[in-house]
PDB file of N, H, CA, C and O in Angstrom:
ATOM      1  N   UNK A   1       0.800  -1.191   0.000  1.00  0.00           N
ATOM      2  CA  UNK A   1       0.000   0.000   0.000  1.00  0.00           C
ATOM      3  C   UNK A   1       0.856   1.275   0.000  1.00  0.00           C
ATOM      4  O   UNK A   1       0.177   2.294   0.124  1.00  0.00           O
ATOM      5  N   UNK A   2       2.310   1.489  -0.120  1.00  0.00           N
ATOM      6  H   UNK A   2       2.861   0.661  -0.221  1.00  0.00           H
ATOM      7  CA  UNK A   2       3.348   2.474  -0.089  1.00  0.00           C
ATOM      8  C   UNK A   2       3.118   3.179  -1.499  1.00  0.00           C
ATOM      9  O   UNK A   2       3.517   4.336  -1.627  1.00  0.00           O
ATOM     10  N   UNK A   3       2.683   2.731  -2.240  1.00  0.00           N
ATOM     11  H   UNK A   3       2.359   1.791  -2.136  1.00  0.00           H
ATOM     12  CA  UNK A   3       2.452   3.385  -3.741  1.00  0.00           C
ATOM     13  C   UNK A   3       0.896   4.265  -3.677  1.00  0.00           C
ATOM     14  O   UNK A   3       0.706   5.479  -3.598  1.00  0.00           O
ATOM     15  N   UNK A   4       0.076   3.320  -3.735  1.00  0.00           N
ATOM     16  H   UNK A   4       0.230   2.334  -3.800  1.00  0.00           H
ATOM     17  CA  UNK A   4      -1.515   4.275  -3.433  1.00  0.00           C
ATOM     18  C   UNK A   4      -1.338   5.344  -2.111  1.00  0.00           C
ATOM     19  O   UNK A   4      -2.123   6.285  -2.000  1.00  0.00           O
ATOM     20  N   UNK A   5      -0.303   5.137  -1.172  1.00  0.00           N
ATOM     21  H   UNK A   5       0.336   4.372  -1.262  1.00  0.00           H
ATOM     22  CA  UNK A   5      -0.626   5.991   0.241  1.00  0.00           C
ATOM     23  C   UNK A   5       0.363   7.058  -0.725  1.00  0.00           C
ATOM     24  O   UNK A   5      -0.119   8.146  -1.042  1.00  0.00           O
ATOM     25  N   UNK A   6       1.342   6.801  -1.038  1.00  0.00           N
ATOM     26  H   UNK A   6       1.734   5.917  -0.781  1.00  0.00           H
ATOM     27  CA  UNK A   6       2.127   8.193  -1.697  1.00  0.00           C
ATOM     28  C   UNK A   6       1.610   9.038  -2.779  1.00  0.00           C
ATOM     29  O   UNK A   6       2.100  10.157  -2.928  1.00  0.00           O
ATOM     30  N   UNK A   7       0.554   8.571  -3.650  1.00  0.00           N
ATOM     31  H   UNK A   7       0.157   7.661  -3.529  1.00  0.00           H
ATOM     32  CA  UNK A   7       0.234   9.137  -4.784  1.00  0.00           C
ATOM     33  C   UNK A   7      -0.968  10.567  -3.957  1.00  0.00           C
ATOM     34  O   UNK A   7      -0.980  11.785  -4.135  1.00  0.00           O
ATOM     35  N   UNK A   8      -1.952   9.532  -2.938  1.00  0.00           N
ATOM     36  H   UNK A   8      -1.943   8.542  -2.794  1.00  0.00           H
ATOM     37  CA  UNK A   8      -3.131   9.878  -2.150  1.00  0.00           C
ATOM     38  C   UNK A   8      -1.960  11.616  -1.685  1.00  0.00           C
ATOM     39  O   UNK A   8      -2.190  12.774  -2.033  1.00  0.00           O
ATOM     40  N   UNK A   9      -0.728  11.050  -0.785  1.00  0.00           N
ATOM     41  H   UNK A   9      -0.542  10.109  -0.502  1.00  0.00           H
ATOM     42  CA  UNK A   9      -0.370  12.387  -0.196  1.00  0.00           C
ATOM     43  C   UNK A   9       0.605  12.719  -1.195  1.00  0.00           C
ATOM     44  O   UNK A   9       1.721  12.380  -0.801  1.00  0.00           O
ATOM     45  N   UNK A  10       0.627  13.229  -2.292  1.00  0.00           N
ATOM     46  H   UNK A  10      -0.279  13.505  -2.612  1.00  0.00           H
ATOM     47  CA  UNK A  10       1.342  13.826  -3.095  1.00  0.00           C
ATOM     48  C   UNK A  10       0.222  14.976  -3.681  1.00  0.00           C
ATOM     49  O   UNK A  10       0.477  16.180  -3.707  1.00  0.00           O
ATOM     50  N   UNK A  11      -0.908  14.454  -4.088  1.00  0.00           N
ATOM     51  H   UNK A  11      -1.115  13.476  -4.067  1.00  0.00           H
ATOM     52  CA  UNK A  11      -2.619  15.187  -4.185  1.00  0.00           C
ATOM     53  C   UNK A  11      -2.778  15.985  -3.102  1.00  0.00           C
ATOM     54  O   UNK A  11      -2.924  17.162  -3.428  1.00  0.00           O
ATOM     55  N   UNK A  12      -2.805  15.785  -1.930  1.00  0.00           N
ATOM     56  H   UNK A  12      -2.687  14.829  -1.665  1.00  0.00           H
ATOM     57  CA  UNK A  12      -3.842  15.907  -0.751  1.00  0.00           C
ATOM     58  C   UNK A  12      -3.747  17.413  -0.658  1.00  0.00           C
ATOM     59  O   UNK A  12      -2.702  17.834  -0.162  1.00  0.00           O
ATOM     60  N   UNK A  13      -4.279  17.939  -0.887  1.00  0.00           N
ATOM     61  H   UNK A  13      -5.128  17.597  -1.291  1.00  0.00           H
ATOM     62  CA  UNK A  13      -4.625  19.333  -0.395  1.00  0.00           C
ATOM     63  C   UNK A  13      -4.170  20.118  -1.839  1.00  0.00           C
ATOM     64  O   UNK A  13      -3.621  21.219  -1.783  1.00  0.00           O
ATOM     65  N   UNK A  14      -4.432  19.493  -3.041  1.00  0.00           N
ATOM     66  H   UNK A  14      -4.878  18.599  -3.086  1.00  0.00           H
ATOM     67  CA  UNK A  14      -4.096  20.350  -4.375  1.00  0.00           C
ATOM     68  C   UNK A  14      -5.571  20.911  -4.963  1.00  0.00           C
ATOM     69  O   UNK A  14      -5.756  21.921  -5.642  1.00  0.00           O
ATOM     70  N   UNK A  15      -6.286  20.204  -4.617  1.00  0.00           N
ATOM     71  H   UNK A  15      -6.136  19.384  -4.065  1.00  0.00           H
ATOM     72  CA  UNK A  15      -7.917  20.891  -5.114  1.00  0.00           C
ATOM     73  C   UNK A  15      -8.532  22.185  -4.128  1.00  0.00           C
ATOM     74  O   UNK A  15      -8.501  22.473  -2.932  1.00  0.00           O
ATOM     75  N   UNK A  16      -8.951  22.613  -5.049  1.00  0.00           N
ATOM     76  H   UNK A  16      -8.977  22.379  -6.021  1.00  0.00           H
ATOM     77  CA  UNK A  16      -9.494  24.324  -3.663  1.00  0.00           C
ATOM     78  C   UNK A  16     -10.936  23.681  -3.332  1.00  0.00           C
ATOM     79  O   UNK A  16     -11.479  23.907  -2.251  1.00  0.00           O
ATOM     80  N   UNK A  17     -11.580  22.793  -4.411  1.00  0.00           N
ATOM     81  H   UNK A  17     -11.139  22.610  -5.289  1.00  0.00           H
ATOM     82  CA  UNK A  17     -12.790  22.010  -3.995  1.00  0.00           C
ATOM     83  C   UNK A  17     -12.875  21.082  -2.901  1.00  0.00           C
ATOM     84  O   UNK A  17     -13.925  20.625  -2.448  1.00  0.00           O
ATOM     85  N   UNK A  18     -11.840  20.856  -2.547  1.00  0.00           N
ATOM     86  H   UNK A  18     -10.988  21.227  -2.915  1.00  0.00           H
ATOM     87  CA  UNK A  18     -11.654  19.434  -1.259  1.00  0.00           C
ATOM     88  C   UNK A  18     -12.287  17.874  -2.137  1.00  0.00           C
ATOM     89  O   UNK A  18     -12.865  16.947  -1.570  1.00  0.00           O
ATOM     90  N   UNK A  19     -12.008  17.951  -3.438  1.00  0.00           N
ATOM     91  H   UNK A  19     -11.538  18.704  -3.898  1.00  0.00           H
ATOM     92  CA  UNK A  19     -11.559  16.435  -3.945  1.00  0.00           C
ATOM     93  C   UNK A  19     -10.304  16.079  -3.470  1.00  0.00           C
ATOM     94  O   UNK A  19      -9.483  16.962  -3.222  1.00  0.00           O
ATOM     95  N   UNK A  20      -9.941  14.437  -3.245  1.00  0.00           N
ATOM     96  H   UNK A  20     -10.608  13.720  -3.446  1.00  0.00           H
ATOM     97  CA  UNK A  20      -9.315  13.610  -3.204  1.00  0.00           C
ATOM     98  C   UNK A  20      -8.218  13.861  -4.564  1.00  0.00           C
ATOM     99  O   UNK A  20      -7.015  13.836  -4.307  1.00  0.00           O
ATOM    100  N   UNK A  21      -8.535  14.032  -5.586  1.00  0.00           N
ATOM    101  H   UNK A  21      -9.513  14.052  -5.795  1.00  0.00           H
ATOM    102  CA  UNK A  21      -7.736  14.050  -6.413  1.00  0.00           C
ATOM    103  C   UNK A  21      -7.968  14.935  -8.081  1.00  0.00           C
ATOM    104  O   UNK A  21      -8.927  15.118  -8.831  1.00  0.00           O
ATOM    105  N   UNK A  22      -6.919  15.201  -8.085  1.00  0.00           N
ATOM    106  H   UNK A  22      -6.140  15.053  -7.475  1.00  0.00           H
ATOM    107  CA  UNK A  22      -7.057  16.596  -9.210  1.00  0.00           C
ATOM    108  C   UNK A  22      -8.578  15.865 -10.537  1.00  0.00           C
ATOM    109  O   UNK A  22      -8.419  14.680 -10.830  1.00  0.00           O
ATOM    110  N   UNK A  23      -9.392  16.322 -10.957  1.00  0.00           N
ATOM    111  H   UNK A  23      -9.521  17.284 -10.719  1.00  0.00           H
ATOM    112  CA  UNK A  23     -10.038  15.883 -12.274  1.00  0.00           C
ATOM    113  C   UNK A  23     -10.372  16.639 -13.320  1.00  0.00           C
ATOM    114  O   UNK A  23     -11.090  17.602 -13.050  1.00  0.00           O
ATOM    115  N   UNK A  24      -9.990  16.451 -14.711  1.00  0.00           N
ATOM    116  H   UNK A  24      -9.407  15.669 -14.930  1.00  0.00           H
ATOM    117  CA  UNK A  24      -9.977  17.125 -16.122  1.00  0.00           C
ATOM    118  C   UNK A  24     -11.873  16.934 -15.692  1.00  0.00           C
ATOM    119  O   UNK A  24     -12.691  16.285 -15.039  1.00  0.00           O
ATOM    120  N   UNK A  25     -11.630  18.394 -16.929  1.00  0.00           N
ATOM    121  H   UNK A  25     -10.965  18.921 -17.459  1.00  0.00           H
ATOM    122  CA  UNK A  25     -13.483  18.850 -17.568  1.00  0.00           C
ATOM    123  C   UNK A  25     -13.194  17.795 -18.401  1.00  0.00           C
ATOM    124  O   UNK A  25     -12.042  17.427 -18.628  1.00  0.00           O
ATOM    125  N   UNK A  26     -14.817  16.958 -19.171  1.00  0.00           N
ATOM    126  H   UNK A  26     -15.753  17.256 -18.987  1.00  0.00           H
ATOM    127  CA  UNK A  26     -14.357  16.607 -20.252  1.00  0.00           C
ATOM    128  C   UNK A  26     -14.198  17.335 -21.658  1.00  0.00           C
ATOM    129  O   UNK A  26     -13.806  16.805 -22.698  1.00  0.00           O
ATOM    130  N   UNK A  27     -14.531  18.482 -21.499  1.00  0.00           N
ATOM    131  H   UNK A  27     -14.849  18.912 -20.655  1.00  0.00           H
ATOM    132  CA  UNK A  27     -13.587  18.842 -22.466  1.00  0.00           C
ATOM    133  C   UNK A  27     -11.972  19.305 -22.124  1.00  0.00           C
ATOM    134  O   UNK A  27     -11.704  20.437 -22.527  1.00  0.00           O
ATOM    135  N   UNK A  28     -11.200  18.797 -21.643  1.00  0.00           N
ATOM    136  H   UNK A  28     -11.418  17.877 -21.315  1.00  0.00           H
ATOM    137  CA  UNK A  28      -9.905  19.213 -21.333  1.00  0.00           C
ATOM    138  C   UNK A  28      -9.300  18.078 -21.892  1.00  0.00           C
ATOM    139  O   UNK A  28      -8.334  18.131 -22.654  1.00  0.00           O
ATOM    140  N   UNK A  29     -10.028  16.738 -21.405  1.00  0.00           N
ATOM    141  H   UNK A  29     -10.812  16.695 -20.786  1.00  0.00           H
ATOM    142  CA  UNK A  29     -10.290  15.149 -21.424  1.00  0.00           C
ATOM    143  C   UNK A  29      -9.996  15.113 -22.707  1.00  0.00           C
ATOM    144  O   UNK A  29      -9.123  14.398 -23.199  1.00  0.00           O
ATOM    145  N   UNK A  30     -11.028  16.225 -23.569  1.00  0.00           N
ATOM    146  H   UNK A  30     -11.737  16.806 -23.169  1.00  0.00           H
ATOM    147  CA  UNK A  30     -11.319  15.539 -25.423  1.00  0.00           C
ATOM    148  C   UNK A  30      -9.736  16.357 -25.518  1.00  0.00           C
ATOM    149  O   UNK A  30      -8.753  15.616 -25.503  1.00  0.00           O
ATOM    150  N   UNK A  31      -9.673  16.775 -25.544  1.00  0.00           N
ATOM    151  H   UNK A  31     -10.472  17.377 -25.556  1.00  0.00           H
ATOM    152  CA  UNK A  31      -8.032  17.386 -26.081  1.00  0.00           C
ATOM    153  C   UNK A  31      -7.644  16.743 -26.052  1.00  0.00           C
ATOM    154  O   UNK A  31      -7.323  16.016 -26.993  1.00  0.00           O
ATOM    155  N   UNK A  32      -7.378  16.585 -24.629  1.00  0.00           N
ATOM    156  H   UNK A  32      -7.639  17.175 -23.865  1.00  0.00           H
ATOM    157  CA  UNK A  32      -5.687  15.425 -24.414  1.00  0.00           C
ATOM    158  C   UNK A  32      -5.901  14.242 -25.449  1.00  0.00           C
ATOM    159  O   UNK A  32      -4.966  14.047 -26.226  1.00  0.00           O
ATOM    160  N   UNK A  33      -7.373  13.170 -25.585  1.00  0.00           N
ATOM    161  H   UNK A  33      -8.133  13.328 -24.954  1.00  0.00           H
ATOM    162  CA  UNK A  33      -7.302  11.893 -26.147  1.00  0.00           C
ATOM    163  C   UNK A  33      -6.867  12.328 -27.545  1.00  0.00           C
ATOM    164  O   UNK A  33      -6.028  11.622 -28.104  1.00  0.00           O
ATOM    165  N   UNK A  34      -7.461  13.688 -28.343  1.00  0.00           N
ATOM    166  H   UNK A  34      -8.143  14.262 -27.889  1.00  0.00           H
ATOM    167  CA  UNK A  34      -7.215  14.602 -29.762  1.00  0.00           C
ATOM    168  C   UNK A  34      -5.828  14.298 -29.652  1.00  0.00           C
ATOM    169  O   UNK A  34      -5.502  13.347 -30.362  1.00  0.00           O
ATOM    170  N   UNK A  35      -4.697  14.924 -28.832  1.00  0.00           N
ATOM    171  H   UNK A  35      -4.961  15.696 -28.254  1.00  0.00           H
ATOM    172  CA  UNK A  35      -3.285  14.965 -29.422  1.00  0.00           C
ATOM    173  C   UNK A  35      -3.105  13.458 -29.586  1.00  0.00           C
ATOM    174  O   UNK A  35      -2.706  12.960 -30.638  1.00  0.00           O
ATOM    175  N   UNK A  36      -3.478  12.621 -28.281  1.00  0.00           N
ATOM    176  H   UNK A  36      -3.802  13.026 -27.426  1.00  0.00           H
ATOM    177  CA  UNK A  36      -2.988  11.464 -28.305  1.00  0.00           C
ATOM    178  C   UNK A  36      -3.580  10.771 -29.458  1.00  0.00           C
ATOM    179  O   UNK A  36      -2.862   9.789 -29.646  1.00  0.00           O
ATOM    180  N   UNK A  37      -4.628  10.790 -30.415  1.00  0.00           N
ATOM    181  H   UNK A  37      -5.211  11.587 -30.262  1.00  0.00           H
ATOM    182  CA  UNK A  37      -4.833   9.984 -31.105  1.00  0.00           C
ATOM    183  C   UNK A  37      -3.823  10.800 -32.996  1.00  0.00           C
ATOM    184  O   UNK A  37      -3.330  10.251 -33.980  1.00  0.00           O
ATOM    185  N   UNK A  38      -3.951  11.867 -32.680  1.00  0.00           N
ATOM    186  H   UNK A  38      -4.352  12.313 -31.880  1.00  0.00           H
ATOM    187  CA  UNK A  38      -2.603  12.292 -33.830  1.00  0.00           C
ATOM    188  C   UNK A  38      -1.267  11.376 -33.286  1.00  0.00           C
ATOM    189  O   UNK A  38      -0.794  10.647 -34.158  1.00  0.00           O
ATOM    190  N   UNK A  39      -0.760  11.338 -32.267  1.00  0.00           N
ATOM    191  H   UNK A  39      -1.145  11.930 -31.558  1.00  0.00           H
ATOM    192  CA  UNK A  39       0.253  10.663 -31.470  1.00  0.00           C
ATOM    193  C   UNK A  39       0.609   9.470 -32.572  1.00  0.00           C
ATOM    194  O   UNK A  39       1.568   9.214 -33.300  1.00  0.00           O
ATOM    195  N   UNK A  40      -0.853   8.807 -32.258  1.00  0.00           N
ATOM    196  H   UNK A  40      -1.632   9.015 -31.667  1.00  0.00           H
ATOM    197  CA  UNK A  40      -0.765   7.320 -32.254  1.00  0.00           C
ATOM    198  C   UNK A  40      -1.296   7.088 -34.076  1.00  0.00           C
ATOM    199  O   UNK A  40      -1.238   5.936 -34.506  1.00  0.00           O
ATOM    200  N   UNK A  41      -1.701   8.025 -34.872  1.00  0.00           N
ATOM    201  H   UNK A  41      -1.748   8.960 -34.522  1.00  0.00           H
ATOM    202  CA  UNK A  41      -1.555   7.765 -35.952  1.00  0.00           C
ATOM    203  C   UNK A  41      -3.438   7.397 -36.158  1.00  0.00           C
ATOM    204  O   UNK A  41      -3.801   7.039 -37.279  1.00  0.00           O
ATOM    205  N   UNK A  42      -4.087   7.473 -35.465  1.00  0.00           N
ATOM    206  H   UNK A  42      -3.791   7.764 -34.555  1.00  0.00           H
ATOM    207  CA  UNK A  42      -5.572   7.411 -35.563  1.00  0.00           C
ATOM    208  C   UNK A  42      -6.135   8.602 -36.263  1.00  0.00           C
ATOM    209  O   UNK A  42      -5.883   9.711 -35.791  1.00  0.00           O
ATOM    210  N   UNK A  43      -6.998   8.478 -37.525  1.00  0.00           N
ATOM    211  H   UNK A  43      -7.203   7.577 -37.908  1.00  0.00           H
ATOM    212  CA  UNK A  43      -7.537   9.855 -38.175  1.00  0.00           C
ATOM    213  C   UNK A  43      -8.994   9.243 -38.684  1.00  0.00           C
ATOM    214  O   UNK A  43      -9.370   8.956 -39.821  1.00  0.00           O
ATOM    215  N   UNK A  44      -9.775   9.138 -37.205  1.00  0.00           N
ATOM    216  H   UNK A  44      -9.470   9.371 -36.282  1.00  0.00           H
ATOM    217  CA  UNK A  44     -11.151   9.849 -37.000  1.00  0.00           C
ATOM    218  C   UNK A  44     -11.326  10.721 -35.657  1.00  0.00           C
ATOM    219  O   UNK A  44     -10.573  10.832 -34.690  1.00  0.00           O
ATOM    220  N   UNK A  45     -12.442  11.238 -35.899  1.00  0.00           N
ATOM    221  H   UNK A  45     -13.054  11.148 -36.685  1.00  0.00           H
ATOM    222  CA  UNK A  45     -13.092  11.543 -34.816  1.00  0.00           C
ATOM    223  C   UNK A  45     -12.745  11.076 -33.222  1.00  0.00           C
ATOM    224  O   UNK A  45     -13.416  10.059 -33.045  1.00  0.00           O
ATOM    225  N   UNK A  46     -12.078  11.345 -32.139  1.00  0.00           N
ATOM    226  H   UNK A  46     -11.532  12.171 -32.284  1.00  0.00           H
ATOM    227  CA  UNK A  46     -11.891  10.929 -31.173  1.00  0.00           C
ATOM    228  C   UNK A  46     -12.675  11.588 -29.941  1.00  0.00           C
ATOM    229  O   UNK A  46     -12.764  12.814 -29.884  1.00  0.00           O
ATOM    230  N   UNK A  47     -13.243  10.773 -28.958  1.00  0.00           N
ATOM    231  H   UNK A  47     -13.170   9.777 -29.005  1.00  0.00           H
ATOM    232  CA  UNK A  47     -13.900  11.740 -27.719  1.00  0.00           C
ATOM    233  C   UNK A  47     -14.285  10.921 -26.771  1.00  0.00           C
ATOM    234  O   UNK A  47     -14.901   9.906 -27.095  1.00  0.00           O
ATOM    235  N   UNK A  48     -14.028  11.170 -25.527  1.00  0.00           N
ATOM    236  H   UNK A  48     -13.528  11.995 -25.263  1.00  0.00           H
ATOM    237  CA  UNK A  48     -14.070  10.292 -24.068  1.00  0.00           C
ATOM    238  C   UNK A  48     -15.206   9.378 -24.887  1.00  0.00           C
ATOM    239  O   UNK A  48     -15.091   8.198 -25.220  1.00  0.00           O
ATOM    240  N   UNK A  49     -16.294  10.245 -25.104  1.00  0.00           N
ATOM    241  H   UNK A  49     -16.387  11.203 -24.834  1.00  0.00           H
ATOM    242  CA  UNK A  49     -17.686   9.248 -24.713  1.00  0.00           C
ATOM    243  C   UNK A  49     -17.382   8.249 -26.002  1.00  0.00           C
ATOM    244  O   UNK A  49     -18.296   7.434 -25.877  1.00  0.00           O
ATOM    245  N   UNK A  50     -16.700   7.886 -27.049  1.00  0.00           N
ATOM    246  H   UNK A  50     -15.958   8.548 -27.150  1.00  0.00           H
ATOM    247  CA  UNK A  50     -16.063   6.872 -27.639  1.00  0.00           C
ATOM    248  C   UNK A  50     -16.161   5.635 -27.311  1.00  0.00           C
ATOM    249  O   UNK A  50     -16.928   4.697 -27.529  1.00  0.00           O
ATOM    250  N   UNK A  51     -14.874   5.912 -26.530  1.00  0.00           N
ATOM    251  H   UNK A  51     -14.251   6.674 -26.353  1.00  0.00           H
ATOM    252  CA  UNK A  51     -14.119   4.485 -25.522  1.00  0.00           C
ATOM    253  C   UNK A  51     -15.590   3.914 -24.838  1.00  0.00           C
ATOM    254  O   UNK A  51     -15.344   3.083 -23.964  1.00  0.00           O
ATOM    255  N   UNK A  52     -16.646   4.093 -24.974  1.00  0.00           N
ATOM    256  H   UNK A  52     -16.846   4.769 -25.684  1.00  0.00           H
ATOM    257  CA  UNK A  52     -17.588   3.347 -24.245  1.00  0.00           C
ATOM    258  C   UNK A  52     -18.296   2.505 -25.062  1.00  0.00           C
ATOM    259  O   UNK A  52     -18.973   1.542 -24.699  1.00  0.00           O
ATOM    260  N   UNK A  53     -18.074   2.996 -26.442  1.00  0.00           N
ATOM    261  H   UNK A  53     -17.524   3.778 -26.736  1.00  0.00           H
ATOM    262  CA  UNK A  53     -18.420   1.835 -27.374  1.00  0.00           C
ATOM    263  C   UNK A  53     -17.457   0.870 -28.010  1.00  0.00           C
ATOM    264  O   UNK A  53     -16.528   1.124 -28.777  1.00  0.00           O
ATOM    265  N   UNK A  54     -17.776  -0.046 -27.637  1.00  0.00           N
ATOM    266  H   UNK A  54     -18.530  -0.253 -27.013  1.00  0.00           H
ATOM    267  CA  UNK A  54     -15.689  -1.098 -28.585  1.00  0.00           C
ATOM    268  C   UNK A  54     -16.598  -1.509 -30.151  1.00  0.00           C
ATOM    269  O   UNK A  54     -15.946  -2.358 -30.759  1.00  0.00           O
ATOM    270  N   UNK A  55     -17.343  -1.285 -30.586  1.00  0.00           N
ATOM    271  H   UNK A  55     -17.873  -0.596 -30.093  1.00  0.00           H
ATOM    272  CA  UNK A  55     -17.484  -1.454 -32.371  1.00  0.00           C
ATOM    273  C   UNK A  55     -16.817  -0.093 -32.746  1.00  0.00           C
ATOM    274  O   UNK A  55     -16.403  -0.259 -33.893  1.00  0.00           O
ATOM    275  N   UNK A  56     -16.616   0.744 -32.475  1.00  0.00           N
ATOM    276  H   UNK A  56     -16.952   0.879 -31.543  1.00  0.00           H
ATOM    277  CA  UNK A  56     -16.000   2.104 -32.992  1.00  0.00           C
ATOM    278  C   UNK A  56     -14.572   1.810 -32.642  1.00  0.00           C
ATOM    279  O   UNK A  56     -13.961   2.731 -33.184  1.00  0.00           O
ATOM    280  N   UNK A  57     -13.814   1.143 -32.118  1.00  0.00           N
ATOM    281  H   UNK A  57     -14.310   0.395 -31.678  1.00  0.00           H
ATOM    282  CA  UNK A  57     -12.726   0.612 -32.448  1.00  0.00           C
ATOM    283  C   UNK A  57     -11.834  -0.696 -33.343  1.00  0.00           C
ATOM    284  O   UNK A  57     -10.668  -0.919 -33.665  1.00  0.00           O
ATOM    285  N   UNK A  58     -13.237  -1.384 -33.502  1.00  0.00           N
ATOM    286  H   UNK A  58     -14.185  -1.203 -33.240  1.00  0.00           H
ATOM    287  CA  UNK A  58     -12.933  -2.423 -34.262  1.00  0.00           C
ATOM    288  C   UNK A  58     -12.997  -1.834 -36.035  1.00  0.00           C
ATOM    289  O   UNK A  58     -12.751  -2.615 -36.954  1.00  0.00           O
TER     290      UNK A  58
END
């Protein structure tokens, strides 16, 4: 548990909201997966709500 207890207090007190741990808007979310799918050589359409369907990856 030395890995989850260090990550927990490396966070702890970084949100002004009093979350547990930092969290992207999803649109901050659609960016990041956008560069990463130029990254990775993917040229459609990419967006969180995606990854919830697996025929749009096949």
């Amino acid at each position: 548990m030395e890995i989850p207890l260090a990550i927990l207090e490396k966070y702890k007190g970084m949100d002004a909201n009093g979350k547990l741990l930092p969290l992207l808007t999803q649109e901050s979310m659609n960016i990041h997966l956008k560069k990463m799918a130029v990254m990775c050589g993917i040229n459609r359409p990419i967006s969180f709500h995606c990854g919830r369907h697996i025929n749009f990856w096949l």
